[in-house]
C-alpha positions in Angstrom: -73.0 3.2 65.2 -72.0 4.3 61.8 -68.9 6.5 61.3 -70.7 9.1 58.3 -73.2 9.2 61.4 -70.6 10.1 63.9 -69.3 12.9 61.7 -72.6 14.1 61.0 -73.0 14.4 64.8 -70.0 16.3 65.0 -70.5 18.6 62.3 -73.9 19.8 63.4 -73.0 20.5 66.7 -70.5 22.4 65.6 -72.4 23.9 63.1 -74.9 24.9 65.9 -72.4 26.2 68.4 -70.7 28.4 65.5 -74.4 30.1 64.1 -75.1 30.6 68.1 -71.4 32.5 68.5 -72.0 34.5 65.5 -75.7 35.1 66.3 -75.0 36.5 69.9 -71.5 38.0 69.0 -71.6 40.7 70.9 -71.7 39.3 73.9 -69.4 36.5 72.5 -66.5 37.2 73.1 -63.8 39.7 74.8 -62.7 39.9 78.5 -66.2 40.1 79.7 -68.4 37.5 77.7 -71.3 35.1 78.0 -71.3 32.8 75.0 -74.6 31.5 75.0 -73.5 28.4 72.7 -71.4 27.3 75.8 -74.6 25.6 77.0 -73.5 22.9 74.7 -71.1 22.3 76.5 -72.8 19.8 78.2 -73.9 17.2 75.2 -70.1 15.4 76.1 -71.6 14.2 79.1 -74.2 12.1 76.6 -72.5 11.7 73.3 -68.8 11.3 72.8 -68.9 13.1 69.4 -69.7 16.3 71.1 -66.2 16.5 72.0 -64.9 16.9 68.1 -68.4 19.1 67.9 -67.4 21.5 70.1 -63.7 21.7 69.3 -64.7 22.8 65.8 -67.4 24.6 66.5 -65.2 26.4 69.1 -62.3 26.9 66.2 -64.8 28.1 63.6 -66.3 30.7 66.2 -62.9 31.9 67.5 -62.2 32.3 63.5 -64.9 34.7 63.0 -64.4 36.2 66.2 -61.7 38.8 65.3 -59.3 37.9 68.6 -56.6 36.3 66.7 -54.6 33.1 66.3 -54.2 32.9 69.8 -57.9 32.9 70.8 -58.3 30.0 68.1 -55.6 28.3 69.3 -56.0 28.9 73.2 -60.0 28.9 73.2 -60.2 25.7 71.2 -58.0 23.7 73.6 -59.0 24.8 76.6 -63.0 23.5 75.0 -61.6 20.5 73.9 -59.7 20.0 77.0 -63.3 20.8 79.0 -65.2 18.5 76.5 -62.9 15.7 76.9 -63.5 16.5 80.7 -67.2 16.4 80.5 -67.8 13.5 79.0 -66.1 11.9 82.0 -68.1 13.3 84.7 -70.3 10.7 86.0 -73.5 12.9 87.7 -75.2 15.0 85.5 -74.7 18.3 88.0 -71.1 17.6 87.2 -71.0 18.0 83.6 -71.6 21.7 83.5 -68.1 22.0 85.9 -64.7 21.5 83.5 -66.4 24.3 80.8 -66.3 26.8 83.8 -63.4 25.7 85.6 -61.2 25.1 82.6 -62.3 28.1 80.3 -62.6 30.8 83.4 -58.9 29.8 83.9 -57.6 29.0 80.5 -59.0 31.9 78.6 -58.6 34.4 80.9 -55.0 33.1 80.2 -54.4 35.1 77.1 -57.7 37.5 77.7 -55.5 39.7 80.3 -52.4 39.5 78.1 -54.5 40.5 74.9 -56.8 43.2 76.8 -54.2 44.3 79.5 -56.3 43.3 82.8 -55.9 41.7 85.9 -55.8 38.0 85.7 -57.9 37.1 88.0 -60.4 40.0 87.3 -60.3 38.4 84.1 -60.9 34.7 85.6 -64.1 36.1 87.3 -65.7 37.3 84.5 -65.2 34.8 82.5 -66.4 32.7 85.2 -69.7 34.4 85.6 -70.3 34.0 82.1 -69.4 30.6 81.7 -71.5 30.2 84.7 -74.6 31.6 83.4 -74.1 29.7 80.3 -73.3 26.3 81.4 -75.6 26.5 84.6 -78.1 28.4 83.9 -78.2 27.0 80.0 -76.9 23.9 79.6 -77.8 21.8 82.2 -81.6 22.2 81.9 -80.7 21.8 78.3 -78.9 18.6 79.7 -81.6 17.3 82.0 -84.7 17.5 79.5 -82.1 15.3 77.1 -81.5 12.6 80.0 -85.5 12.9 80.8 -86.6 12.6 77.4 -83.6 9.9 76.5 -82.8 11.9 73.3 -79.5 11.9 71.7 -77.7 9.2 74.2 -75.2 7.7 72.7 -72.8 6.2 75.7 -73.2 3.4 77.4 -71.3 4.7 80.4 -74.6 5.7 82.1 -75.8 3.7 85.0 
């Protein structure tokens, strides 16, 4: 696999996952959020350069996002940490699970510092958006990629 090929990977998914923030901003972001581009989420589990995808994508969004230096910052790791989590998940039913786990608790971190609610009022929202997104979303979006073998690009599969 070529490197210009591996950063054209990365670049359009985060290209993608930015133009699907931006499109669907109002439900974006804030304490209570479902960001539709966190069906993505998934593509770690089948191609490595997903993780620098998303961690862009997730910086570029959180730029035009109006929440600050903090949400750029604290969003963007807590994807990368989730992507880098993903990718090594072994069942596909698992992939969906560090995006929810690790953003329901990480962002709902700085969301009830920023907004002034309960923490773990926070967590659940965030949860149930994340949940809807990476669930409901993503791993159809996941399985029809395994089914149809399109953009595989590990060889950790069985």
């Amino acid at each position: 696999m070529s490197k210009p090929y591996y950063l054209v990977r990365i670049a359009l998914i985060a290209a993608i996952y930015t133009t699907i923030n931006i499109i669907f901003a109002p439900i974006s972001y804030g304490p209570v959020q479902i960001r539709v581009a966190e069906a993505l989420s998934v593509l770690p589990f089948i191609d490595p350069a997903a993780i620098g995808g998303l961690f862009l994508g997730c910086i570029l969004a959180n730029l035009w996002g109006g929440l600050g230096i903090t949400d750029v910052v604290g969003g963007s790791l807590s994807t990368l940490l989730a992507a880098v989590l993903t990718y090594k998940m072994k069942k596909p039913i698992l992939a969906p699970c560090p995006p929810v786990i690790v953003n329901s608790l990480g962002i709902s971190l700085y969301l009830h510092i920023l907004f002034k609610l309960p923490y773990w009022l926070t967590v659940s929202y965030i949860f149930l958006g994340q949940l809807i997104s990476c669930y409901l979303f993503g791993y159809p979006l996941l399985l029809v990629l395994l089914k149809r073998e399109i953009w595989i690009y590990t060889d950790k599969r069985e």
